[in-house]
C-alpha positions in Angstrom: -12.1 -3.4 61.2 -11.1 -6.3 58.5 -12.8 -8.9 60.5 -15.6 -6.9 61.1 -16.6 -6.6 57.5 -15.8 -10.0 56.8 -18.0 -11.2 59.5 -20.9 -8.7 57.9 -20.4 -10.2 55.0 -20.5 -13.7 55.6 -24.6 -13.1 57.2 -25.4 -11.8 54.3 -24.2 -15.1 52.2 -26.6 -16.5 54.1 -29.5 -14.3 53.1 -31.4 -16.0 49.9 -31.5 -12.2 48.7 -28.3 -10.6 49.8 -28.1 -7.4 49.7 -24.8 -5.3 48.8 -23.1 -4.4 51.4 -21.5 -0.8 52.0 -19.1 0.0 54.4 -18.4 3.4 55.6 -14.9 3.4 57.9 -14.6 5.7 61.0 -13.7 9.1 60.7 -10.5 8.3 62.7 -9.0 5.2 61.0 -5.7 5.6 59.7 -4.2 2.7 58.9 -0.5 2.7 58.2 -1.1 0.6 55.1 -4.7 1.1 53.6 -3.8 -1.4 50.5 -2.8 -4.2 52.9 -6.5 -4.0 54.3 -7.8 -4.0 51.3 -6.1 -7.4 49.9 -7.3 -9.3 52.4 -10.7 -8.5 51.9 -10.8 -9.8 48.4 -11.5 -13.4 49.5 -13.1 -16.1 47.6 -16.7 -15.3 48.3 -16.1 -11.7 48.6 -16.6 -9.4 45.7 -15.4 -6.1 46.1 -16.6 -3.3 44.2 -17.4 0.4 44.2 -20.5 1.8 45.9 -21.7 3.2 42.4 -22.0 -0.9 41.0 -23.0 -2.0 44.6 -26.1 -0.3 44.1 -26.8 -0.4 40.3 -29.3 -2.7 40.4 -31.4 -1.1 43.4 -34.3 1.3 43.0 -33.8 4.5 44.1 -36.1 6.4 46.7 -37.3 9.3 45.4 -37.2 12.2 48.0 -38.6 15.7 47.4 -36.2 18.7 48.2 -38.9 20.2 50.0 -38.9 17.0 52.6 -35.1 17.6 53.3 -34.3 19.1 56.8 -31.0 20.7 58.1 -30.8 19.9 61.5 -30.1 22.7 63.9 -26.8 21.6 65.6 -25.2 21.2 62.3 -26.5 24.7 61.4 -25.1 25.4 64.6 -22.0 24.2 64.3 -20.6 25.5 61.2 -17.7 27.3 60.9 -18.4 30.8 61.1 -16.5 33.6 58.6 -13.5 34.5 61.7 -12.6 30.3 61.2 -12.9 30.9 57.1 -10.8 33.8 57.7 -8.1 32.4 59.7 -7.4 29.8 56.8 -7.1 32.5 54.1 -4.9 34.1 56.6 -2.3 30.8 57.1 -2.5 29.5 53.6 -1.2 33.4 52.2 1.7 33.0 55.0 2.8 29.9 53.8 2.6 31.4 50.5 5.0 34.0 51.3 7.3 31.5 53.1 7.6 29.6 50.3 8.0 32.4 48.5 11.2 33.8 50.4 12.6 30.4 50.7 15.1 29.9 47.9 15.7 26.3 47.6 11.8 25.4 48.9 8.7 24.9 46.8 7.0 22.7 49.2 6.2 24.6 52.5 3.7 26.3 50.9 1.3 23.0 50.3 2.4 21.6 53.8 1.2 24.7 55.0 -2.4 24.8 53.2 -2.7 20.9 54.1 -2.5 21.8 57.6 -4.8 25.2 57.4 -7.5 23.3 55.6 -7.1 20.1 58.1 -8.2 22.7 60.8 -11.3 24.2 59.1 -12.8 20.2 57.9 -16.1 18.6 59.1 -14.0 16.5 61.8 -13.2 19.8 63.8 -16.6 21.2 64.2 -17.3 19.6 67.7 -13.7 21.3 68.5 -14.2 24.9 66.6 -12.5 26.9 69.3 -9.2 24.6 69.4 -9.2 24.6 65.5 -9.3 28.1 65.4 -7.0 28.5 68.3 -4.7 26.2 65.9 -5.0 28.0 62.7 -4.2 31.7 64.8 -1.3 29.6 66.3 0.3 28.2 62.8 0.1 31.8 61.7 2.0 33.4 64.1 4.6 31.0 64.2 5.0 31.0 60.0 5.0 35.1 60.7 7.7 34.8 63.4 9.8 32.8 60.9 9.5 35.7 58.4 10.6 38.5 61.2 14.0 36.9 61.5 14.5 38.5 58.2 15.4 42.3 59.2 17.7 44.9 57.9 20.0 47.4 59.5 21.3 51.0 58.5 23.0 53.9 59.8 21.6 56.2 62.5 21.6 58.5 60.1 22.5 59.9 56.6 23.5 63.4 55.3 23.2 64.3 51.7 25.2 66.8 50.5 24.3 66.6 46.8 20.7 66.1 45.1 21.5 62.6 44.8 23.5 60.0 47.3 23.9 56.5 48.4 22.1 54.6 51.5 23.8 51.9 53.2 22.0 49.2 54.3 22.3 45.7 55.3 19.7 42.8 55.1 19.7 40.1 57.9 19.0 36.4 57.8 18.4 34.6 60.8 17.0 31.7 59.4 19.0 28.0 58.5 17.9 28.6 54.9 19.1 31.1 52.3 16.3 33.3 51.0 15.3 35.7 48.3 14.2 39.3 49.7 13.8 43.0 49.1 13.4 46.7 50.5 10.6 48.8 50.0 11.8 52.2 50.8 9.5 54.6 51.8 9.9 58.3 52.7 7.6 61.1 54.1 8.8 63.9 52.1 9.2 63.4 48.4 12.5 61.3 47.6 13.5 58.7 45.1 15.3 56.1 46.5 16.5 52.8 44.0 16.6 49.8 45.1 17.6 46.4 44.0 15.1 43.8 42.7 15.9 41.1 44.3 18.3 40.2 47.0 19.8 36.6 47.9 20.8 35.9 51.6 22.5 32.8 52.6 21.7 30.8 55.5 22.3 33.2 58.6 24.5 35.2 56.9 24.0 38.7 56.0 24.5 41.1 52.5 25.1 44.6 51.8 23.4 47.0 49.9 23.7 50.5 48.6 20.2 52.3 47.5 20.6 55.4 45.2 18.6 58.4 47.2 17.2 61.2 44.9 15.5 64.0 46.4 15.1 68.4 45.2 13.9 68.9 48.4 16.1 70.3 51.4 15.3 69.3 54.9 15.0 66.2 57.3 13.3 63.2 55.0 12.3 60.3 57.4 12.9 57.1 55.4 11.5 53.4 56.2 13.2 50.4 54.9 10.8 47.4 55.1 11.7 43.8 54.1 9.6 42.1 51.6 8.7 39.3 49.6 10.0 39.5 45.6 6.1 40.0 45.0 6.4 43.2 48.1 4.6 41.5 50.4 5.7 42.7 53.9 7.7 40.0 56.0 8.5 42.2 59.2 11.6 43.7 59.5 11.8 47.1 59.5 14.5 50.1 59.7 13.8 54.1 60.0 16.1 56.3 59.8 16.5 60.2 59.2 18.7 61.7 56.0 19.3 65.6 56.1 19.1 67.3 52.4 21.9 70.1 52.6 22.5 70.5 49.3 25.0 72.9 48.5 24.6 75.9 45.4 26.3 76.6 43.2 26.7 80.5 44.5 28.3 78.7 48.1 30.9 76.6 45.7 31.9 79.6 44.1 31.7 81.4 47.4 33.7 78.7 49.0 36.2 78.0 46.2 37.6 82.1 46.0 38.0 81.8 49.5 40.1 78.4 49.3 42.0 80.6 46.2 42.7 83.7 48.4 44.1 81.6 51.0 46.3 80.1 49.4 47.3 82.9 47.7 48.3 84.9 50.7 49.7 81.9 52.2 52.5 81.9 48.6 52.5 85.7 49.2 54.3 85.6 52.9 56.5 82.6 51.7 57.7 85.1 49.0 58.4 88.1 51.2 60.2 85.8 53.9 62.5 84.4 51.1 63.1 88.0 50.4 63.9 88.8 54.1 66.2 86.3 54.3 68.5 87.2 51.4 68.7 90.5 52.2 69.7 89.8 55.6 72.5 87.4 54.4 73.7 90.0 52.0 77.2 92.2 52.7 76.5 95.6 53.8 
């Protein structure tokens, strides 16, 4: 490519007139070192410049709007709104990656950088592949996020109005991340949970959420994972709790009865003493 220029360049010395002479590279050169090219251009009869002085000195051609034509196969090979869409969708997951990562703040652009590689000019004679791509990246940045599930009991009785829930975040992943549980509950129930919780590199952490509920009966609770912003990762738990909670009337119920039996349980320890001294006594 360097000796390609340089050989355009040195026909146009020759020209009485020469004419600036701009050079647009090939979509697919990468060189290692794009500064090293550039040095050895800057010869001694070379005068590099940027297009905008190149062509200072050059009248313009004046083209009317109207005479401007799109051609048809670039029309036709656009990227239609499914590709568009498939971008938005891996740029947000690498969002939340980075997001649940807690010592990474760079996934996220490594992420977009690749999403937006996939939807640029270059991949329009490949649109199917790039797309194929872009649902590909997705699903592998959302299989990363599933590894993050939780756990709980089979199932939880309350026998109160209020109680705690055991639960216990996993992290499957070789980085710690920062996580948190939406709970959510088909019959009316309050259940507290923490705003944040911090998991260390496949390790897991324990937690207790505070449930709250005036309604008795079977309430069928979800535990989803989440992002710190509640975006959902994933992982998922359900599990039934059973309101019994208890009146006052069945305490007091339950309470004279725990009183009368130990009552008559003192009562025949009393008359056996009784027994017993008077059969040991002379006649």
């Amino acid at each position: 490519m360097r000796q390609r220029i340089l050989s355009e360049a040195a026909l146009r010395t020759l020209d009485p007139d020469p004419q600036p002479l701009v050079v647009v590279l090939p979509p697919g050169w990468a060189p290692d070192d794009p500064g090293a090219v550039i040095d050895e251009l800057d010869t001694s009869w070379v005068d590099l410049d940027t297009v905008e002085d190149a062509v200072s000195g050059v009248e313009p051609t004046v083209v009317a709007p109207t005479d401007l034509r799109y051609p048809a196969s670039q029309q036709a090979s656009e990227l239609d709104a499914g590709a568009v869409a498939a971008v938005d969708d891996l740029v947000a997951a690498g969002e939340v990656l980075q997001d649940v990562l807690t010592l990474n703040d760079r996934v996220g652009d490594v992420v977009a950088g690749e999403a937006f590689a996939a939807a640029s000019y270059t991949t329009r004679p490949v649109r199917r592949r790039a797309r194929e791509s872009l649902t590909s990246g997705t699903r592998s940045v959302r299989d990363l996020l599933a590894r993050i599930g939780v756990t709980t009991p089979t199932g939880v009785t309350l026998s109160s109005a209020s109680g705690r829930l055991p639960a216990t975040v996993v992290n499957d992943l070789e980085e710690p991340v920062t996580v948190r549980l939406d709970a959510r509950s088909d019959l009316p129930m309050t259940l507290g949970v923490p705003d944040s919780i911090q998991v260390p590199a496949g390790g897991r952490v324990g937690v207790l959420l505070e449930a709250t509920t005036q309604r008795q009966g079977i309430h069928n609770v979800s535990l989803l994972v989440t992002s710190v912003d509640g975006v959902p990762l994933g992982g998922r738990a359900d599990l039934p709790i059973r309101s019994a909670q208890v009146s006052r009337v069945i305490w007091l119920i339950m309470g004279s009865g725990a009183v009368l039996l130990f009552g008559m349980i003192g009562l025949r320890l009393v008359r056996r003493v009784r027994e017993a001294r008077r059969a040991g006594a002379p006649s």
